[in-house]
Backbone and ligand atoms as CSV (ligand in chain L), in Angstrom:
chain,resi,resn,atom,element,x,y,z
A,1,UNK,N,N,-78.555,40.355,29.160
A,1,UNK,CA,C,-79.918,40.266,29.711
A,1,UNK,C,C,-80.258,41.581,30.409
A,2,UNK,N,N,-80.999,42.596,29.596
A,2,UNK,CA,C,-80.999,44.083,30.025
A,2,UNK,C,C,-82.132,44.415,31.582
A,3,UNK,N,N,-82.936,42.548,31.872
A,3,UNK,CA,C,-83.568,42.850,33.519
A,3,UNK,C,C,-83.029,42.224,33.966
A,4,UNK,N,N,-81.749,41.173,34.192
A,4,UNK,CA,C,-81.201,40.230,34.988
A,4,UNK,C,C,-80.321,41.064,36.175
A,5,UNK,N,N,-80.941,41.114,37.410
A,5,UNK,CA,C,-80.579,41.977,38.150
A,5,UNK,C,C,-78.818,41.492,38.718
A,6,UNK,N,N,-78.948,39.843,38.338
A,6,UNK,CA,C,-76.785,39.742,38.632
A,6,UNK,C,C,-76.321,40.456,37.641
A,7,UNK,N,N,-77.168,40.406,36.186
A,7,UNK,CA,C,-76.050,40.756,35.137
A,7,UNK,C,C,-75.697,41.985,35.274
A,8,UNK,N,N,-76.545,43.191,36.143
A,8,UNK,CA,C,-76.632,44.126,36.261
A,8,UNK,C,C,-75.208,44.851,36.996
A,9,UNK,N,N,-75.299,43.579,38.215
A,9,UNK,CA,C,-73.828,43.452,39.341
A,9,UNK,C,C,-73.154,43.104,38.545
A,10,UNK,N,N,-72.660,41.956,38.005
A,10,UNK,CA,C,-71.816,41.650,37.450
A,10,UNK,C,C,-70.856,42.463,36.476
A,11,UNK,N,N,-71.811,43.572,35.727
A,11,UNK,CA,C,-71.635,44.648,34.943
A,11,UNK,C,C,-70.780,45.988,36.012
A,12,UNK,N,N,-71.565,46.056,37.119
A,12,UNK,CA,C,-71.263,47.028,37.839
A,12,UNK,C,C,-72.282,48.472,37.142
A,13,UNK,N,N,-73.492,47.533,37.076
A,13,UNK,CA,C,-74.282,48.685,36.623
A,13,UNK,C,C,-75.118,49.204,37.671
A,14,UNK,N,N,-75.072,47.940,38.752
A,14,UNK,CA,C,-75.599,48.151,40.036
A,14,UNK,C,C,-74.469,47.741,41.104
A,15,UNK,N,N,-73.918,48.682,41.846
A,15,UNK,CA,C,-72.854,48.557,42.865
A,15,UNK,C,C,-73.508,47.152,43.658
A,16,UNK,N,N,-72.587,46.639,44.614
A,16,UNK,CA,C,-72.903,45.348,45.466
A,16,UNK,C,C,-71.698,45.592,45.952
A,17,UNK,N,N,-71.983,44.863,47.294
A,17,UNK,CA,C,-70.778,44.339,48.054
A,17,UNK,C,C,-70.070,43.475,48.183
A,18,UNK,N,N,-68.770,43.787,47.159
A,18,UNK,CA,C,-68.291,42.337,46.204
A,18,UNK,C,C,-66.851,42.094,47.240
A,19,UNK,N,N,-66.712,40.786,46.980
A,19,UNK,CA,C,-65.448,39.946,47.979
A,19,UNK,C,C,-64.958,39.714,46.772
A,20,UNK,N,N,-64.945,39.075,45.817
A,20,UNK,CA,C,-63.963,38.338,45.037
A,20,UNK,C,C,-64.588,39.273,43.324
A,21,UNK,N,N,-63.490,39.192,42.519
A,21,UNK,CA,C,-63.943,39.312,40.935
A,21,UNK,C,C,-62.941,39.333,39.982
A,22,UNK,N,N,-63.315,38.593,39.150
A,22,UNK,CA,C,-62.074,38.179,38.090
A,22,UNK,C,C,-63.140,38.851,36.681
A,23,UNK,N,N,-61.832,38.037,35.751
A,23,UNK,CA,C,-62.450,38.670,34.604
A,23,UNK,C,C,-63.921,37.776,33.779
A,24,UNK,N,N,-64.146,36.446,34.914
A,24,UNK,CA,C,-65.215,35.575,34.814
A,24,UNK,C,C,-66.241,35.696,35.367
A,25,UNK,N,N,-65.247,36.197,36.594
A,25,UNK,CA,C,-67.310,36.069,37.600
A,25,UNK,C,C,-66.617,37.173,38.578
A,26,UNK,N,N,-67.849,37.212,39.510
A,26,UNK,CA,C,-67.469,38.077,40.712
A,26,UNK,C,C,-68.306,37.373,41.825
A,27,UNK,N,N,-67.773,37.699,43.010
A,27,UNK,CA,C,-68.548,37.418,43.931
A,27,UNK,C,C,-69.012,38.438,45.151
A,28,UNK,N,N,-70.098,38.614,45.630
A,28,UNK,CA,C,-70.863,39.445,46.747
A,28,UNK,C,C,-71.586,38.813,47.351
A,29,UNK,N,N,-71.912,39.694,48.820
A,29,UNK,CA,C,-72.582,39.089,49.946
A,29,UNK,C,C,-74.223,39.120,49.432
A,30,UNK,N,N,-74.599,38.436,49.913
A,30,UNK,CA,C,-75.888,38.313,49.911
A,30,UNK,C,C,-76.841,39.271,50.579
A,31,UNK,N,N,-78.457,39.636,49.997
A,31,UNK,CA,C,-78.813,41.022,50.698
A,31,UNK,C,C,-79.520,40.438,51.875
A,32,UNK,N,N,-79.824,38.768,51.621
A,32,UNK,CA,C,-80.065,38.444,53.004
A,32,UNK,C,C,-79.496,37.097,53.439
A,33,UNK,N,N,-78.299,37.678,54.529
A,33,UNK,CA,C,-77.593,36.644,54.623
A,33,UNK,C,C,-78.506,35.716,55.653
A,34,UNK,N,N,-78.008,34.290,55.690
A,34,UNK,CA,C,-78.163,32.539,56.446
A,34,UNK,C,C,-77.422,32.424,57.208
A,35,UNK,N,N,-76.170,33.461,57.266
A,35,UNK,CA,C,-75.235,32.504,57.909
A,35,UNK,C,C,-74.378,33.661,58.048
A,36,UNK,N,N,-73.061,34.040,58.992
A,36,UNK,CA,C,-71.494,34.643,59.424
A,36,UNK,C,C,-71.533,35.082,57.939
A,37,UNK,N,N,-70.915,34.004,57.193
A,37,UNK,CA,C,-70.961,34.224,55.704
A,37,UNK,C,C,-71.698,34.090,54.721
A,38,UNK,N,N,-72.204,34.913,54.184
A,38,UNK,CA,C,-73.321,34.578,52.811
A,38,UNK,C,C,-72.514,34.977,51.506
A,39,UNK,N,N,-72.054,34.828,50.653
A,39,UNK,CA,C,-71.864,35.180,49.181
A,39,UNK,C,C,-72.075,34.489,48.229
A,40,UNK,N,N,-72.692,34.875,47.456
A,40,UNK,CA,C,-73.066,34.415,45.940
A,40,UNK,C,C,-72.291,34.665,44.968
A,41,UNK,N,N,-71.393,33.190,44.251
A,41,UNK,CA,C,-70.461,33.348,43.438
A,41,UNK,C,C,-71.260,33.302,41.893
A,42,UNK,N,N,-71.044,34.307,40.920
A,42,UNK,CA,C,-71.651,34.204,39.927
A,42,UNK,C,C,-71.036,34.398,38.938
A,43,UNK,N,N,-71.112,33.803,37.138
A,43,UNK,CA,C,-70.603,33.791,36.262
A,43,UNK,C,C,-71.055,35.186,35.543
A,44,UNK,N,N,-70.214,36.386,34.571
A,44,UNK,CA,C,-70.373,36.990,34.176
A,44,UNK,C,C,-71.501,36.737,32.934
A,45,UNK,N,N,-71.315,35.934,32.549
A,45,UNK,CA,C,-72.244,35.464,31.379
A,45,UNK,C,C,-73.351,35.363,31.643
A,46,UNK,N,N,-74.091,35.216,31.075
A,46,UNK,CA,C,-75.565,34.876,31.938
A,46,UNK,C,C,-76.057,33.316,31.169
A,47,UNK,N,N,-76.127,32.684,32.204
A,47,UNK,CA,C,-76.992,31.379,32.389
A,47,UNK,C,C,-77.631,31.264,33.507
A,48,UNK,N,N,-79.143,30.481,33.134
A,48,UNK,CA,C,-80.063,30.444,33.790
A,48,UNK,C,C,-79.807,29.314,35.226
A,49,UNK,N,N,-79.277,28.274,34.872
A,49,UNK,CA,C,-79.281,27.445,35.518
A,49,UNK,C,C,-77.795,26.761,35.188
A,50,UNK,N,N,-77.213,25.838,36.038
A,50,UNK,CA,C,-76.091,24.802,35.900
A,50,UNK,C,C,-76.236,23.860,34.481
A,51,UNK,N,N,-77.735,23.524,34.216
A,51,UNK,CA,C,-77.120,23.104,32.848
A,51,UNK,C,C,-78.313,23.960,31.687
A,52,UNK,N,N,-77.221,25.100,31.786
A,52,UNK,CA,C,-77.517,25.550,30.544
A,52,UNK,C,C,-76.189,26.119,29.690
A,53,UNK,N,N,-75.481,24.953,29.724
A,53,UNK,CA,C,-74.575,24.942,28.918
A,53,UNK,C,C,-73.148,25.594,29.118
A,54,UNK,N,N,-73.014,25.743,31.294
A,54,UNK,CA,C,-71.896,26.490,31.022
A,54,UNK,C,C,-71.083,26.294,30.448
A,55,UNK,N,N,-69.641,26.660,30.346
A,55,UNK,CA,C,-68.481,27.044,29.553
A,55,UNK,C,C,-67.827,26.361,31.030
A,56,UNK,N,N,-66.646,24.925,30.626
A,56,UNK,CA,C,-65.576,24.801,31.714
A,56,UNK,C,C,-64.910,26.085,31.712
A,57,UNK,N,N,-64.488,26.719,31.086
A,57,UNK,CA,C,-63.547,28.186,31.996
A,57,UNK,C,C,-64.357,28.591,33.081
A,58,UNK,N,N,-65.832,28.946,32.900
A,58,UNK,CA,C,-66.520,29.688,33.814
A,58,UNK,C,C,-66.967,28.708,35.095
A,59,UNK,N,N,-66.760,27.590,35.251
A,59,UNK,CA,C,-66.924,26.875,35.754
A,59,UNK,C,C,-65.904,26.620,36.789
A,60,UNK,N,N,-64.555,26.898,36.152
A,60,UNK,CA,C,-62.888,26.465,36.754
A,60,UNK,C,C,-63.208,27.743,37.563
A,61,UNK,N,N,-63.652,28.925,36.825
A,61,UNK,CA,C,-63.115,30.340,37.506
A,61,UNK,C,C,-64.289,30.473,38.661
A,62,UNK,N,N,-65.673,29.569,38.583
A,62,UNK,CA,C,-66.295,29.588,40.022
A,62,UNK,C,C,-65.499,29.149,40.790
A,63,UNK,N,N,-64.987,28.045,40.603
A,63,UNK,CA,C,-64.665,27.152,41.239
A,63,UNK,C,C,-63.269,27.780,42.090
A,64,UNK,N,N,-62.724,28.842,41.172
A,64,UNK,CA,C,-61.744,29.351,41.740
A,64,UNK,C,C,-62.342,30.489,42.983
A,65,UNK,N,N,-62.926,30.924,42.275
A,65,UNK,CA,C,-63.362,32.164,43.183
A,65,UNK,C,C,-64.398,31.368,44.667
A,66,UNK,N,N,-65.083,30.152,44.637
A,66,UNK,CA,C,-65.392,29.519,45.882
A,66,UNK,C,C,-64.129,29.620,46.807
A,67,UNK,N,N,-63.119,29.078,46.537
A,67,UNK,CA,C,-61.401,29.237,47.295
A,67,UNK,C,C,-61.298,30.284,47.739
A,68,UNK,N,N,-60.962,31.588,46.820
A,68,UNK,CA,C,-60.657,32.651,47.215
A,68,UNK,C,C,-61.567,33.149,48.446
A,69,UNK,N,N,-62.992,33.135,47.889
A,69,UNK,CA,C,-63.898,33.440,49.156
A,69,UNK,C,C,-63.649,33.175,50.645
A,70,UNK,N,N,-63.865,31.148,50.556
A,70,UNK,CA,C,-63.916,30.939,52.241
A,70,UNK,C,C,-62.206,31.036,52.538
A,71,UNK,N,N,-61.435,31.114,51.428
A,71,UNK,CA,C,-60.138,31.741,52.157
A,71,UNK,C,C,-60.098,33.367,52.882
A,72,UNK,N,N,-60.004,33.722,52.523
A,72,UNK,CA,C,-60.414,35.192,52.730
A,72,UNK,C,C,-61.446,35.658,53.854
A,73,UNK,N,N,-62.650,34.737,53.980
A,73,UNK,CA,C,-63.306,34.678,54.802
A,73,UNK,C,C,-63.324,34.197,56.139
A,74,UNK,N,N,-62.348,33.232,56.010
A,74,UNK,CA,C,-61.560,32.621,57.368
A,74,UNK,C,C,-62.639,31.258,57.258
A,75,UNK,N,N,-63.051,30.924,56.278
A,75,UNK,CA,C,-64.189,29.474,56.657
A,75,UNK,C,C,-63.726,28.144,55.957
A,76,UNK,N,N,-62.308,28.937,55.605
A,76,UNK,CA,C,-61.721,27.348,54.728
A,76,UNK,C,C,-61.515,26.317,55.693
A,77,UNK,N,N,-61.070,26.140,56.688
A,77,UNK,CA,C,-61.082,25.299,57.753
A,77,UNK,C,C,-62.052,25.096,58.651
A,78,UNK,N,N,-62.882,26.110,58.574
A,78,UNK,CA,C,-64.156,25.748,60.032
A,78,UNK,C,C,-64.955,25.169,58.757
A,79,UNK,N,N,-65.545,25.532,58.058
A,79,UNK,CA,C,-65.900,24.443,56.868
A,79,UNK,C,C,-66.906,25.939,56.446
A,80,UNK,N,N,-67.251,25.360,55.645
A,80,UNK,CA,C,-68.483,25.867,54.571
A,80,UNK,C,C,-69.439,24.980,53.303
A,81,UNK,N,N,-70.317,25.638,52.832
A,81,UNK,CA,C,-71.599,24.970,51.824
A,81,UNK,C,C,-71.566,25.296,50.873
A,82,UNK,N,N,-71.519,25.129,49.988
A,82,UNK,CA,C,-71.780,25.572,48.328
A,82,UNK,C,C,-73.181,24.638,47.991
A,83,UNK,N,N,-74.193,25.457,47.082
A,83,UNK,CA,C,-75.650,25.426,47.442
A,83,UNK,C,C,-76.108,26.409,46.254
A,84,UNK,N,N,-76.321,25.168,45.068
A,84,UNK,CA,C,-76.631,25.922,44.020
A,84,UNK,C,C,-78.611,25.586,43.648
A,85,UNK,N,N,-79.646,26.729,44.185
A,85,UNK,CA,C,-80.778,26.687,43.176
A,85,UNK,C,C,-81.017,26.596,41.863
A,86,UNK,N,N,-81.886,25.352,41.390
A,86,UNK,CA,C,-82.213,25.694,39.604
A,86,UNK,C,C,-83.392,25.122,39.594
A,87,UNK,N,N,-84.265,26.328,39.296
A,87,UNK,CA,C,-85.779,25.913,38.899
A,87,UNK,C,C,-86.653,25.858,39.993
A,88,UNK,N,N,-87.664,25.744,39.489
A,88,UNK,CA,C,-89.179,26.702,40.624
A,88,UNK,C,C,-88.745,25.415,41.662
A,89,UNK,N,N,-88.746,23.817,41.577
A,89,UNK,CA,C,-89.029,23.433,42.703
A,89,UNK,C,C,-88.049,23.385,43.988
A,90,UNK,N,N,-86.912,24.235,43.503
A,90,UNK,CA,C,-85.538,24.406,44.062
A,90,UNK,C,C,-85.922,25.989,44.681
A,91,UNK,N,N,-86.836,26.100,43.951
A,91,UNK,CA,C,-86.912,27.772,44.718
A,91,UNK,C,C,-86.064,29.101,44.239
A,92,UNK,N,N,-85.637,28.736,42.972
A,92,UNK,CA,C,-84.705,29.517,42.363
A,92,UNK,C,C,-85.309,31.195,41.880
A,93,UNK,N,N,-85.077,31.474,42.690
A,93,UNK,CA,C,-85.045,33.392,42.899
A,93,UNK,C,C,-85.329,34.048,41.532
A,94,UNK,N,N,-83.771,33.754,41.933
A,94,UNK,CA,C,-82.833,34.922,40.504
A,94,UNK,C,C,-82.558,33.989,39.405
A,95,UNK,N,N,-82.880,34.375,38.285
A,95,UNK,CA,C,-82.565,33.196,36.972
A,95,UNK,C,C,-80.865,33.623,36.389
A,96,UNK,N,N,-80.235,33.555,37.122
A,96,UNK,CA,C,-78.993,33.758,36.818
A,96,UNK,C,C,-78.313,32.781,37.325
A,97,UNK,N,N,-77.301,32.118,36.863
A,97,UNK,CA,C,-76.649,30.991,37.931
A,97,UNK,C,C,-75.799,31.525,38.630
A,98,UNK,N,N,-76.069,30.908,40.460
A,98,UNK,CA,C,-75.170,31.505,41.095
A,98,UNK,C,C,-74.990,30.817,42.230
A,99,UNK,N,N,-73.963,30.385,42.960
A,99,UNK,CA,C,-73.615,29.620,43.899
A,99,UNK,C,C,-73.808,29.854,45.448
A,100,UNK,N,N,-74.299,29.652,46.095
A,100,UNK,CA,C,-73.903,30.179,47.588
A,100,UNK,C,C,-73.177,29.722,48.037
A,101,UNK,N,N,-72.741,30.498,48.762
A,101,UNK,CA,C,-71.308,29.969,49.675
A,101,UNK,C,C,-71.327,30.519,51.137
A,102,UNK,N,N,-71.763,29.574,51.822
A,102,UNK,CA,C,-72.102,29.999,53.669
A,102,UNK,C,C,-71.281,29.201,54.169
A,103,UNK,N,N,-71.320,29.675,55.651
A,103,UNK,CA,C,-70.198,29.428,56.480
A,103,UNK,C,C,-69.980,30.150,57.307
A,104,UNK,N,N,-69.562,30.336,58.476
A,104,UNK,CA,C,-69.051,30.714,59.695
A,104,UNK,C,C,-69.766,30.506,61.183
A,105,UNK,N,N,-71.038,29.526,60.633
A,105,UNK,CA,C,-71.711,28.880,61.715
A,105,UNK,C,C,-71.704,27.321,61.884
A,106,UNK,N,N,-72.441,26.822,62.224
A,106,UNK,CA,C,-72.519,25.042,61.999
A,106,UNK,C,C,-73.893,25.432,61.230
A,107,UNK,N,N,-73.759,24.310,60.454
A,107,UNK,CA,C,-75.168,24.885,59.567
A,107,UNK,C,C,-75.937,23.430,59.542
A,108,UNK,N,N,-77.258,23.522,59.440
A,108,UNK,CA,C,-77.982,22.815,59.644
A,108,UNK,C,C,-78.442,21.830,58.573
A,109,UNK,N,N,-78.792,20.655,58.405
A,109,UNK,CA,C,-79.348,19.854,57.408
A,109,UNK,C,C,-80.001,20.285,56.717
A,110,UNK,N,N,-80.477,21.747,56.713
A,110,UNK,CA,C,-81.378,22.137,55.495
A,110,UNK,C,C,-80.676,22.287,54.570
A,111,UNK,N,N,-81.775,23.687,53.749
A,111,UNK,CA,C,-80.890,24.478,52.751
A,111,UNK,C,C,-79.835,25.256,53.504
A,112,UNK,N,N,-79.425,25.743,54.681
A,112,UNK,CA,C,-78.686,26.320,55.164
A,112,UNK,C,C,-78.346,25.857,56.691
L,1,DGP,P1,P,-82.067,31.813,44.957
L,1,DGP,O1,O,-83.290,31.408,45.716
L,1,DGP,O2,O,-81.018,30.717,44.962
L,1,DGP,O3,O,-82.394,32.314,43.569
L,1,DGP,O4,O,-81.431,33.016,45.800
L,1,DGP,C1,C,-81.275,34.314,45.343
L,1,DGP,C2,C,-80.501,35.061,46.379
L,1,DGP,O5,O,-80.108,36.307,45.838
L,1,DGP,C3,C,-81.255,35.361,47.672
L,1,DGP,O6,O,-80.551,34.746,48.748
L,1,DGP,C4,C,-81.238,36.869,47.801
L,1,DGP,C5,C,-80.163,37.294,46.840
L,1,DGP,N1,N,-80.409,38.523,46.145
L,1,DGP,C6,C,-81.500,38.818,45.383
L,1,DGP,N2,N,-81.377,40.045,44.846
L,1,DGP,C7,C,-80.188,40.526,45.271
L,1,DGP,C8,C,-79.490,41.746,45.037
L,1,DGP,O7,O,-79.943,42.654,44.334
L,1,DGP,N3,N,-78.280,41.896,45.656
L,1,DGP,C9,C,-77.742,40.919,46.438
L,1,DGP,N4,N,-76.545,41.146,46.996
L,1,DGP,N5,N,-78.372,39.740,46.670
L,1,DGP,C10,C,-79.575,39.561,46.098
């Protein structure tokens, strides 16, 4: 996707400030963080939304890289959110699928 500005990160065609990256996804902070911790875990591939057909590998390897994050981050025990947008009434930004992952505050009944 030659305007998808993750695929761009994901590529490393546009530097970011990445915490986690495998050969599936990578993960970086957010440019505007909610919270102590903001990062957005994202699949190298590009899908628009959760069901557009991911792939279980890319799915296992979010799922891995959520771990690695609030480990690393120190929020595996004080807790954290995973907080996925899809579609206008969700408010979805970026058409790339991508997870948030906050934490290092008490976070509120909202979206954050
Ligand atoms: P969403 O509403 O779920 O699509 O949120 C998109 C998030 O992506 C939003 O919190 C801001 C973040 N974001 C948008 N563009 C960039 C970028 O170029 N770099 C980084 N690090 N974050 C971005």
């Amino acid at each position: 996707m030659d305007d998808c500005i993750f695929c761009k990160i994901a590529s490393h065609v546009i530097e970011s400030d990445y915490v986690y990256e495998d050969d599936r996804v990578c993960a970086f902070r957010d440019l505007s963080p909610l919270a102590p911790t903001h990062v957005l875990v994202i699949p190298k591939h590009h899908y628009e939304t959760m069901v557009d057909g991911v792939a279980s590998e890319d799915l296992v390897a979010m799922t891995h890289a959520v771990e690695e994050v609030v480990k690393s981050e120190g929020i595996a025990e004080t807790g954290f959110r995973v907080v996925t947008n899809g579609g206008a009434d969700a408010g979805q930004a970026v058409h790339h699928l991508h997870w948030h992952v906050l934490g290092g505050r008490r976070l509120t009944d909202d979206f954050a």
